[in-house]
C-alpha positions as MATLAB code, in Angstrom:
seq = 'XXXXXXXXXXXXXXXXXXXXXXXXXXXXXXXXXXXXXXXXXXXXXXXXXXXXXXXXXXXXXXXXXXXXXXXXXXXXXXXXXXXXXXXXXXXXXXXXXXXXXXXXXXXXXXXXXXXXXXXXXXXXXXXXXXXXXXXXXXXXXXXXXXXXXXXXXXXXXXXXXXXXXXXXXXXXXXXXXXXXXXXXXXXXXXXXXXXXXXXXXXXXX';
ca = [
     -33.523  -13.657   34.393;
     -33.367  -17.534   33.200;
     -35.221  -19.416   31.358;
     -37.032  -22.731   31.718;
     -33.580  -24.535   30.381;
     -31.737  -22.917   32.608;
     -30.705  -19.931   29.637;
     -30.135  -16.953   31.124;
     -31.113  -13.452   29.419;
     -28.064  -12.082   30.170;
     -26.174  -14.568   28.692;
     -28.276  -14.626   25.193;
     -27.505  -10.544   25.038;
     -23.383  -10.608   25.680;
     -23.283  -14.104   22.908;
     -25.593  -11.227   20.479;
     -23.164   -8.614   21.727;
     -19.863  -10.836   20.517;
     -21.399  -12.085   17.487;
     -21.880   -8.355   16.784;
     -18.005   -7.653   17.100;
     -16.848  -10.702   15.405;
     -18.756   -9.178   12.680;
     -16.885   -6.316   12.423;
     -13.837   -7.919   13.278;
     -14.492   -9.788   10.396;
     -15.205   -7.550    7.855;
     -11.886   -5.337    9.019;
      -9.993   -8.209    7.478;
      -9.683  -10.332   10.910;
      -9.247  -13.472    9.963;
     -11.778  -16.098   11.612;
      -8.484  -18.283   13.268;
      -8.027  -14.847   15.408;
     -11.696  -14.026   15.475;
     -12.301  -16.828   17.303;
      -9.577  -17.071   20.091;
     -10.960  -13.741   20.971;
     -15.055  -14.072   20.686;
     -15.218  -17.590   21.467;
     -17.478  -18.024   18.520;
     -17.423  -20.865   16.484;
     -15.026  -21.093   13.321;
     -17.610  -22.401   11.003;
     -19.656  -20.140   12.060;
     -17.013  -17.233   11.245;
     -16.029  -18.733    8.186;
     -19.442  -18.727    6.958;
     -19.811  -14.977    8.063;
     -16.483  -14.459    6.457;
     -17.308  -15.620    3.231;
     -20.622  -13.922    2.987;
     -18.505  -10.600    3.816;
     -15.847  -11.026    1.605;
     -16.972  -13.450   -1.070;
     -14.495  -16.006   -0.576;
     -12.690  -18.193    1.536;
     -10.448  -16.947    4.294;
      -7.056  -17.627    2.558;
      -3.423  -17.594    3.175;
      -0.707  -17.499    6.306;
      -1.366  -14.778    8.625;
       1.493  -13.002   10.765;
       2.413  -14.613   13.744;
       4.205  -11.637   14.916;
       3.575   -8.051   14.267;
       6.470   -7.074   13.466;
       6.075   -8.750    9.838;
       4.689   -6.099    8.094;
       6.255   -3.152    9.929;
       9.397   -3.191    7.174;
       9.743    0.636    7.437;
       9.686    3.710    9.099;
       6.545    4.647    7.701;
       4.593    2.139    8.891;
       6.306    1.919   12.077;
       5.341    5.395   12.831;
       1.540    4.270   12.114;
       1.696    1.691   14.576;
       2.774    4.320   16.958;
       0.140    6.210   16.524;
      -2.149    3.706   17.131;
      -0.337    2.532   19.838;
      -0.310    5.565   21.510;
      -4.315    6.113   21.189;
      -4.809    2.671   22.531;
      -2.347    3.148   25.690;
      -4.184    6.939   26.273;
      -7.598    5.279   25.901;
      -6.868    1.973   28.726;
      -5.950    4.455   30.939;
      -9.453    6.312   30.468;
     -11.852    3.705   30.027;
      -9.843    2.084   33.339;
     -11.829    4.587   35.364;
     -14.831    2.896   34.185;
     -14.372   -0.687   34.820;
     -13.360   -1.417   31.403;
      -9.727   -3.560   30.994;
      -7.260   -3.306   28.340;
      -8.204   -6.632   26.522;
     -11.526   -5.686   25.646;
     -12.466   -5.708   22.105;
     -15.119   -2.807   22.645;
     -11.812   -1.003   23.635;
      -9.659   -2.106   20.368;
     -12.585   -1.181   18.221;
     -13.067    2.335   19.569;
      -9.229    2.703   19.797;
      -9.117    1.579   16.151;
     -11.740    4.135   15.243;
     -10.244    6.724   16.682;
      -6.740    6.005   15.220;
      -8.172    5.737   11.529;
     -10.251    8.999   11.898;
      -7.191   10.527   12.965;
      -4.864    9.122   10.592;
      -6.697    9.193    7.228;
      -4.557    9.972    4.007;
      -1.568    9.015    5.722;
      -0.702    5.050    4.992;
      -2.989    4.474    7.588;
      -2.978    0.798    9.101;
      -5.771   -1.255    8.579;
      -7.914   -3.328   11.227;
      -6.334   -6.774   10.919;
      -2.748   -4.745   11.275;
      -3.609   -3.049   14.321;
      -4.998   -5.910   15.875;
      -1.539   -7.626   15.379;
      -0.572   -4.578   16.705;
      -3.324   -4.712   19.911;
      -2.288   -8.686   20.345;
       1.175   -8.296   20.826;
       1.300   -5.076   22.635;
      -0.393   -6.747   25.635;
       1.726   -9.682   24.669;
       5.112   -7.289   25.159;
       6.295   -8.090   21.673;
       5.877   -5.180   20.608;
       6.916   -2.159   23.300;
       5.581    1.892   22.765;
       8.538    4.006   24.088;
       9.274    7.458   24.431;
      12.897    8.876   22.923;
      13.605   11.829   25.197;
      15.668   13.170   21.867;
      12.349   14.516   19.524;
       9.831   13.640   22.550;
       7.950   11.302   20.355;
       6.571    7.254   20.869;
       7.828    4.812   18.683;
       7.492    1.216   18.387;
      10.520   -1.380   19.640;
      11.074   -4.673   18.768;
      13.686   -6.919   20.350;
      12.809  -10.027   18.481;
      15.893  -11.500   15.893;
      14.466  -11.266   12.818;
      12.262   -7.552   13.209;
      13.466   -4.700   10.794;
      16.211   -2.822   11.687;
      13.502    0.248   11.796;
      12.350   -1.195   14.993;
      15.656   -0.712   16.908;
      15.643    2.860   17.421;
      13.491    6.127   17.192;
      12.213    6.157   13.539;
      11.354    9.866   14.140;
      14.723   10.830   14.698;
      16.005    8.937   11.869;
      13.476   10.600    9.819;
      14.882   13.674   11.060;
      18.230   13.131   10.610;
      17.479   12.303    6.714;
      15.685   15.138    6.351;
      18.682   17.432    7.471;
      20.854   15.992    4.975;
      18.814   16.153    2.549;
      18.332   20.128    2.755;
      15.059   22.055    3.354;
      13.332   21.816    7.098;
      10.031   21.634    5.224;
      11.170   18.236    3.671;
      10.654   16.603    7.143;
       7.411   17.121    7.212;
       7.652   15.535    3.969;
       8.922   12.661    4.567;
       7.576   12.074    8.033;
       3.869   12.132    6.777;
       2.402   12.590   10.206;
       2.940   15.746   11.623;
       0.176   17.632   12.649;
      -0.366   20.554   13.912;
      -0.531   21.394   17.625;
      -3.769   22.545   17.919;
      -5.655   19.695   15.984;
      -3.640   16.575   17.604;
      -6.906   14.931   19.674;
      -6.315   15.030   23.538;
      -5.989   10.969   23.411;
      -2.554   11.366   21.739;
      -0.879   13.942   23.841;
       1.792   12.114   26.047;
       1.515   11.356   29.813;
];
């Protein structure tokens, strides 16, 4: 359907649709710089929205690389949990037309992960969109360590954490058994959950 200019309806409903998720992007602590490479709306328009939302200005350097606030194990094990909801869920919504660089996609992946994850250091929207960014980017890589049959995140770049290097569950592990008590690596790992309630999206394929 168009309009005497030329404007077409469907146009007008996917620019409503994107202001929509820069929105929430926004208030998830997206800055507008990233908001906008990805919506394509304007950033005075998502400054403005930003500092209704927040209150103030969008302030401060934000990570050009993920792998900046991954410093430990703990969060490194968060962002492979994420990870691994967002990998199960592309290869879901694939069946339905839907690629893995839609934001629709990272917000119901994001969703899922927090639901999932609450009470335990959970990640917070701007991280896992770091996280989203340079996972398609191959900065960041999921793998799978054959040893405790768990993901966990990689890094190659110089100047990531030495956490990033190997399996952090197995080092986990490994601490745990020197430490004394089996029970303490459930402890210290923070994310172990039983069989029965992991969701189906996190099972590995």
């Amino acid at each position: 359907m168009t309009g005497k200019r030329g404007w077409k309806l469907s146009e007008g409903i996917e620019s409503i649709e994107m202001l929509d998720i820069a929105v929430r992007l926004l208030s998830g602590g997206v800055r507008p710089t990233h908001v906008e490479s990805v919506t394509k709306v304007s950033k005075h328009r998502l400054s403005a929205l930003w500092n209704n939302i927040h209150g103030h200005p969008a302030k401060g350097q934000t990570p050009a690389f993920a792998y900046t606030f991954l410093k430990n194990s703990r969060a490194a094990k968060q962002a492979a949990i994420y990870l691994s909801v967002y990998r199960a869920m592309v290869k879901e919504y694939r069946e339905i037309g839907i690629g893995q660089d839609d934001l629709k996609l990272f917000l119901n992946s994001f969703d899922f992960y927090a639901a999932y994850s609450r009470g335990f250091n959970t990640l917070d929207m701007e991280q896992c969109f770091y996280l989203w960014r340079d996972y398609r980017k191959k900065s960041v890589i999921l793998r799978f360590c054959s040893r405790c049959q768990s993901n966990y995140v990689h890094s190659e770049h110089q100047d990531a954490a030495d956490c990033l290097r190997s399996c952090q569950h197995c080092k986990t592990i490994l601490r745990a058994r020197r430490k004394g008590p089996a029970k303490q690596i459930e402890n210290l790992n923070g994310i172990i959950v039983p069989d029965a309630e992991k969701p189906r999206l996190l099972e590995n394929r």
